[in-house]
C-alpha positions in Angstrom: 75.2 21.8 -47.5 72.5 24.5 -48.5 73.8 24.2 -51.7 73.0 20.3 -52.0 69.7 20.8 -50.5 68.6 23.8 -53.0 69.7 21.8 -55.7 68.8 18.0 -55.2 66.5 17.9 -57.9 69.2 19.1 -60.4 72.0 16.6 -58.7 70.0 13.8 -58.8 69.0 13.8 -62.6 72.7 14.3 -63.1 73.6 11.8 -61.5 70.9 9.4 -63.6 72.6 10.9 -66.6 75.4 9.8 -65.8 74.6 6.0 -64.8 72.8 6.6 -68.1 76.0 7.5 -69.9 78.3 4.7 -68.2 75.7 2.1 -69.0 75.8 2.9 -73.0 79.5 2.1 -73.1 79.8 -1.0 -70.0 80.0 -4.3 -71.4 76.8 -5.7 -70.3 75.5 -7.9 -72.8 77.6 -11.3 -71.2 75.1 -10.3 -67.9 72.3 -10.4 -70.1 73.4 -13.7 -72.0 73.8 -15.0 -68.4 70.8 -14.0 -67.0 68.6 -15.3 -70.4 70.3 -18.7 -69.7 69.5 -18.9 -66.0 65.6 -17.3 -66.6 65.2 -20.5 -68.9 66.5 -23.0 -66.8 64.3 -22.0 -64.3 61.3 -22.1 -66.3 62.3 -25.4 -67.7 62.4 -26.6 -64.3 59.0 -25.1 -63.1 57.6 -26.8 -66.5 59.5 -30.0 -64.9 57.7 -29.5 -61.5 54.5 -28.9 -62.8 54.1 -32.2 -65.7 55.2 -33.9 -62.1 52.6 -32.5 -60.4 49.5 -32.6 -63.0 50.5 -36.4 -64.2 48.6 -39.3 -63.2 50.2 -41.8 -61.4 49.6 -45.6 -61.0 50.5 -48.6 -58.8 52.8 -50.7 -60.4 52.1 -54.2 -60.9 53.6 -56.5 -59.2 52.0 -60.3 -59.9 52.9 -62.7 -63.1 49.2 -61.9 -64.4 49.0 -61.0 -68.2 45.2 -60.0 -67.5 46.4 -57.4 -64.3 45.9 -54.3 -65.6 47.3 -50.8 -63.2 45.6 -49.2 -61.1 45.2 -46.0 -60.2 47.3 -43.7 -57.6 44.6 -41.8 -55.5 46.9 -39.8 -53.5 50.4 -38.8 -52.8 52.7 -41.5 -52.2 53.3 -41.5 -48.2 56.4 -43.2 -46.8 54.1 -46.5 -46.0 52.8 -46.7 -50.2 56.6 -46.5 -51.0 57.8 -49.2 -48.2 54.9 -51.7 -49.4 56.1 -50.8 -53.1 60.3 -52.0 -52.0 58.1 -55.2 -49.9 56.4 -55.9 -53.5 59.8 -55.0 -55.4 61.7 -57.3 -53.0 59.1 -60.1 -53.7 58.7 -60.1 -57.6 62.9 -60.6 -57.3 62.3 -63.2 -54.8 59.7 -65.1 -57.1 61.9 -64.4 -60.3 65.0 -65.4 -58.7 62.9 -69.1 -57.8 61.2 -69.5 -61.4 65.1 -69.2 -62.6 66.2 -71.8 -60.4 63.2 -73.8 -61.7 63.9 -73.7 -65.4 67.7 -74.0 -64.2 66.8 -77.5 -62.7 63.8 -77.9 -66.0 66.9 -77.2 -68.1 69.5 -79.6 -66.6 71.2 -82.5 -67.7 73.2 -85.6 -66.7 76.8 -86.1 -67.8 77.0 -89.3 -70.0 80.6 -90.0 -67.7 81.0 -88.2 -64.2 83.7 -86.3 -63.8 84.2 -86.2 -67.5 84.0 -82.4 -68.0 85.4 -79.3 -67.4 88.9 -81.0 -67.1 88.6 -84.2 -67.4 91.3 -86.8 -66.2 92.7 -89.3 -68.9 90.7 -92.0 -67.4 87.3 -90.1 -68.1 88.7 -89.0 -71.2 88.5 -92.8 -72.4 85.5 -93.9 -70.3 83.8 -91.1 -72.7 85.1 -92.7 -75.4 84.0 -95.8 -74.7 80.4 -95.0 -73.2 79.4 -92.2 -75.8 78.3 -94.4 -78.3 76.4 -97.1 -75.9 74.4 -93.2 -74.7 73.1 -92.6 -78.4 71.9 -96.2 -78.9 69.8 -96.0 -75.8 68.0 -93.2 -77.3 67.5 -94.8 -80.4 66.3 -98.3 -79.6 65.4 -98.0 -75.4 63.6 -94.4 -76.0 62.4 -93.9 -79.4 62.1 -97.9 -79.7 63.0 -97.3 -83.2 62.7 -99.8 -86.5 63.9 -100.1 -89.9 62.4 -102.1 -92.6 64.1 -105.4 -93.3 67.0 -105.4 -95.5 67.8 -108.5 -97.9 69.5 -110.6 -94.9 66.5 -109.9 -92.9 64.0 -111.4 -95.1 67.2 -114.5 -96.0 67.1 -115.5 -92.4 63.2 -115.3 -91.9 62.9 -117.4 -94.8 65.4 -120.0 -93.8 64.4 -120.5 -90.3 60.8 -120.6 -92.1 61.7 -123.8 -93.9 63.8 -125.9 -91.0 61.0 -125.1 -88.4 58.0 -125.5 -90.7 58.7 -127.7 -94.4 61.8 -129.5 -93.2 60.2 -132.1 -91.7 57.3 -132.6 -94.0 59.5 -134.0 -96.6 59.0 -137.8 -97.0 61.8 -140.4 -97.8 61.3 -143.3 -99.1 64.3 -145.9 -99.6 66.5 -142.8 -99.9 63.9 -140.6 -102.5 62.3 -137.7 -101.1 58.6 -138.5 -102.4 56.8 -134.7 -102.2 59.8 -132.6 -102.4 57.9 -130.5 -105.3 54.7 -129.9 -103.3 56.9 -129.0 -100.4 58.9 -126.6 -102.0 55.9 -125.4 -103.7 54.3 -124.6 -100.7 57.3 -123.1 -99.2 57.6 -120.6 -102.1 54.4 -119.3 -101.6 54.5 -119.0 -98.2 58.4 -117.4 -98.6 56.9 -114.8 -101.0 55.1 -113.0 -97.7 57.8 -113.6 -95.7 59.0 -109.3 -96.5 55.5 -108.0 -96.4 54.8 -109.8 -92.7 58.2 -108.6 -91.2 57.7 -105.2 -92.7 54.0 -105.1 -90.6 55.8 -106.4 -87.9 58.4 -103.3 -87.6 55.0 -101.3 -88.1 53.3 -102.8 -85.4 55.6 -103.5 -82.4 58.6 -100.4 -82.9 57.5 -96.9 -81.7 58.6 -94.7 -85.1 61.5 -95.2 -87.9 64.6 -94.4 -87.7 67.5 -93.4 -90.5 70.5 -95.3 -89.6 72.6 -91.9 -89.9 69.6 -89.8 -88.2 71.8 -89.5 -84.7 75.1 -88.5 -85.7 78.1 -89.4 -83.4 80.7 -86.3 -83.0 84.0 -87.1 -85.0 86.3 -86.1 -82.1 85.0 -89.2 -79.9 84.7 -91.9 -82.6 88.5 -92.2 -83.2 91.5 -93.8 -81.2 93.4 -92.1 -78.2 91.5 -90.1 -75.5 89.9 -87.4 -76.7 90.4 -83.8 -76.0 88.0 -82.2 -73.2 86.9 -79.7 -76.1 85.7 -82.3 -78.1 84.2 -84.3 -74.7 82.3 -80.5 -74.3 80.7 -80.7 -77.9 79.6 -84.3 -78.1 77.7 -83.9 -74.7 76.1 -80.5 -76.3 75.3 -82.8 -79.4 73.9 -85.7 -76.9 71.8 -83.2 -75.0 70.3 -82.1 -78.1 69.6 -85.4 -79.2 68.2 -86.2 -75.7 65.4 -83.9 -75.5 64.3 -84.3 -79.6 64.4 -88.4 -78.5 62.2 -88.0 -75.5 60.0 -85.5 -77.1 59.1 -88.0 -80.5 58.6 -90.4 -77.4 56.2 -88.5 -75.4 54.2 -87.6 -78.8 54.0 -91.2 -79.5 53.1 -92.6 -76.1 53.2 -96.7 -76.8 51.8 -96.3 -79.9 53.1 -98.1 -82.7 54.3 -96.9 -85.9 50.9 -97.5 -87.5 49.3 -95.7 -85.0 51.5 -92.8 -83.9 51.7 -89.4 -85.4 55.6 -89.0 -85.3 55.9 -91.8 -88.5 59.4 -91.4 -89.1 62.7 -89.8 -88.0 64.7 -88.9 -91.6 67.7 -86.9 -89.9 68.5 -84.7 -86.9 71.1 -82.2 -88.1 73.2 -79.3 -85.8 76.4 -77.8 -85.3 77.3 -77.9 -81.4 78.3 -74.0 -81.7 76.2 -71.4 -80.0 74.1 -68.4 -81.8 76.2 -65.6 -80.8 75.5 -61.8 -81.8 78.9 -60.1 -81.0 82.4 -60.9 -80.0 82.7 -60.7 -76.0 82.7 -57.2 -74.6 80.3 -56.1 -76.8 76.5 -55.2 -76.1 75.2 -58.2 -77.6 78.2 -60.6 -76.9 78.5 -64.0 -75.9 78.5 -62.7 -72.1 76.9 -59.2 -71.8 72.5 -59.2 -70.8 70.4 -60.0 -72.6 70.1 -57.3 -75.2 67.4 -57.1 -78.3 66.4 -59.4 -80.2 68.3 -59.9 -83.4 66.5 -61.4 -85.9 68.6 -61.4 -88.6 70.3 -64.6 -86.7 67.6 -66.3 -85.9 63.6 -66.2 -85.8 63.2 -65.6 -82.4 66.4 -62.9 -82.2 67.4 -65.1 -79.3 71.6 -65.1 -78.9 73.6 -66.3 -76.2 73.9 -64.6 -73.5 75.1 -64.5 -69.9 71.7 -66.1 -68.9 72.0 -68.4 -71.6 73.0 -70.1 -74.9 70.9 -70.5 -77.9 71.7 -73.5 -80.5 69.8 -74.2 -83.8 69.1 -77.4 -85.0 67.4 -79.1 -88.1 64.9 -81.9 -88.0 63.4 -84.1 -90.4 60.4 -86.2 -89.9 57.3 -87.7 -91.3 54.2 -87.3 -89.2 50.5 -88.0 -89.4 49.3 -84.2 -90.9 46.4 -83.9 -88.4 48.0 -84.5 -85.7 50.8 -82.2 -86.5 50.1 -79.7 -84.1 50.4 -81.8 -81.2 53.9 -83.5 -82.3 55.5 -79.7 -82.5 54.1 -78.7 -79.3 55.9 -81.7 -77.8 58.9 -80.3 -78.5 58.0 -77.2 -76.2 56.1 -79.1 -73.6 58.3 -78.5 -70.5 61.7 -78.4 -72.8 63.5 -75.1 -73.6 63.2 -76.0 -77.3 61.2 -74.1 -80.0 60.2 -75.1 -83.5 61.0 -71.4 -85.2 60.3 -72.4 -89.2 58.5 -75.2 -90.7 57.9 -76.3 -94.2 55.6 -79.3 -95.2 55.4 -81.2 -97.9 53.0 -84.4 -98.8 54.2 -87.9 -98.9 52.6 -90.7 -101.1 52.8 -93.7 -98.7 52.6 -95.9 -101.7 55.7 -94.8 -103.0 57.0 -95.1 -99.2 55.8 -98.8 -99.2 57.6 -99.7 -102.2 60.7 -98.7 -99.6 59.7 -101.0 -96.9 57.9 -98.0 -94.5 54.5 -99.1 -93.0 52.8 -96.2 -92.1 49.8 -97.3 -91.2 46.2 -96.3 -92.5 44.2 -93.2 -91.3 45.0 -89.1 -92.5 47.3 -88.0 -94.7 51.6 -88.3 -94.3 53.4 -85.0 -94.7 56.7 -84.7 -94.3 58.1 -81.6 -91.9 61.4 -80.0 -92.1 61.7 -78.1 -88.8 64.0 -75.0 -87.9 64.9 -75.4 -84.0 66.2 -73.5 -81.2 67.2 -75.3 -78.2 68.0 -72.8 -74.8 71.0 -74.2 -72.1 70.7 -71.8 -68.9 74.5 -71.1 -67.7 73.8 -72.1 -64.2 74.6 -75.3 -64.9 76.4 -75.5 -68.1 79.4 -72.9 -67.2 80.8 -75.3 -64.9 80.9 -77.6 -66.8 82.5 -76.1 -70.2 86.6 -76.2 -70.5 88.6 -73.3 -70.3 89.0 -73.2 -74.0 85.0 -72.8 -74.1 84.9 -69.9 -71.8 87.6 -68.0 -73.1 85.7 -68.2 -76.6 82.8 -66.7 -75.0 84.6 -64.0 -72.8 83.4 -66.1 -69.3 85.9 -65.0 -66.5 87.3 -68.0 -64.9 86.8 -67.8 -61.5 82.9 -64.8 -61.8 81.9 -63.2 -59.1 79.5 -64.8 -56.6 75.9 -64.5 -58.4 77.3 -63.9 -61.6 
């Protein structure tokens, strides 16, 4: 034991020499690696803590205000900031979850027959048949009170019942010789020769815009004999719809205004395929089904696609309108409607020339004549009952969702 004592000094440096000469040959380096690795996550995460820290924080905002702009965080958020945050969270959903359910019910329409969709039974099926037709026509003559110049017949008929209830009778016989049949017929000529110009004023003054005879097409699945398939029911109420809200929006532009008066002149055509803008085959992230993703403009101008909230369908429309009041007759088609003019191109119309074809347009500013990209928006809510089992499966919609779905 004297030993150690007299000679710590020399045992202990030994003993550093050899720790020394272990530690050139142990494998340390994978300690060292490991060490690095857990020196720089900690660093990363005491960089974390402190951008937490040092960074401003604001309120969120929690009203449908454009203007609202945040507001500053003052202090720490304590347990009552964060409840009142959930309270203003759970209101914003509340008040989303109502402005839904009011477009839903803004959005809505009637079936043309009850019961006739998503499985409909063969009486429906021919009740649709039978009543689809009668629906259009109500549009065209009961909404958009719509005229046509007078064809040859037209003109034939006025001029006939011109004569028997005005020259007829002035014609003087004597012993069996009609004595002024010259001046009479004379007379009668003249006045005949005005007959077209007075019934064309007529249409101008007393219909509510024109209308191409093929303007509101009728879907080709209804039209024929036998009861038609609920697929083809589905697409000729999509068609109707559309045809519905671009009817009642001319009308609401035009008020009671006459043709000569009004700004929407004419309706030329009305043109649309009663399939959905889709993005994606079902399943994928910007399919028929999934949410609503980004927009994808190289579809359509506003990128819109259908959707689980939604469908989108374009349309064309032709029409000639009063130029200066051309601003008002597109906003029409937006004003409480889910529809959207997306492209427009205008071109000038000589009513002259459109005289010479029987249209009246009446005096005033310039005619120009619009040919309008459309985008009409359905809201699921209330079409996915509705669509047949064929429909759904096209656009991946289970048959029987989930409640809120």
């Amino acid at each position: 034991m004297d030993i150690v004592k007299k000679n710590i000094v020399s045992i202990i440096f030994g003993v550093v020499a050899l720790v020394a000469m272990i530690a050139s040959i142990w494998p340390l380096g994978s300690w060292n690696a490991d060490l690095d690795k857990k020196v720089q996550e900690r660093s990363r995460v005491a960089s974390q803590l402190d951008t937490m820290l040092r960074r401003s924080r604001k309120l969120p905002i929690v009203a449908l205000d454009p203007n609202q702009s945040q507001k500053e965080l003052t202090k720490f958020p304590s347990e009552q900031i964060i409840e009142s945050g959930r309270a203003a969270r759970t209101k914003l959903q509340e008040e989303s979850a109502r402005i839904l359910d009011v477009a839903v019910e803004m959005n809505k329409h009637d079936l043309i027959v009850p019961g006739s969709l998503p499985a409909p039974y063969q009486t429906e099926q021919y009740r649709f048949r039978e009543e689809y037709k009668p629906a259009v026509d109500r549009l065209i003559n009961d909404v958009l009170r719509a005229g046509a110049p007078p064809n040859a017949e037209d003109i034939r008929l006025a001029q006939q019942k011109l004569w028997q209830e005005k020259y007829a009778n002035q014609i003087i016989v004597i012993n069996g010789v009609a004595t002024n049949s010259q001046e009479v017929k004379a007379a009668f000529d003249a006045e005949a020769a005005t007959v077209p110009a007075k019934l064309r004023a007529q249409v101008a003054m007393t219909r509510g815009v024109y209308v191409n005879p093929d303007a509101f097409g009728l879907h080709p699945g209804i039209t024929g004999a036998g009861a038609p398939p609920a697929t083809s029911i589905w697409e000729a109420q999509l068609l109707y719809w559309i045809q519905h809200d671009v009817a009642h929006a001319i009308a609401d532009a035009n008020g009671a205004a006459p043709i000569a008066q009004a700004p929407v002149k004419h309706l030329i055509r009305l043109n649309l395929q009663p399939l959905f803008v889709v993005g994606g085959k079902p399943g994928e992230p910007n399919g028929p089904n999934s949410d609503p993703g980004p927009p994808l403009t190289n579809l359509s101008p506003t990128g819109r696609v259908s959707n689980r909230l939604y469908d989108v369908i374009n349309f064309k429309i032709q029409l000639i309108v009063d130029a200066a009041r051309m601003p008002e007759v597109l906003r029409a088609f937006s004003h409480d409607r889910f529809m959207n003019v997306t492209v427009v191109e205008v071109a000038t119309v000589d009513p002259a020339v459109e005289a010479t074809r029987g249209f009246m347009y009446g005096g005033g500013s310039p005619l120009v004549k619009i040919d309008a990209q459309c985008e009409a928006i359905l809201f699921r809510k209330w079409t996915a009952p509705l669509m047949p089992k064929p429909v759904k499966t096209a656009l991946g919609i289970p048959e029987n969702p989930p409640p809120g779905a």
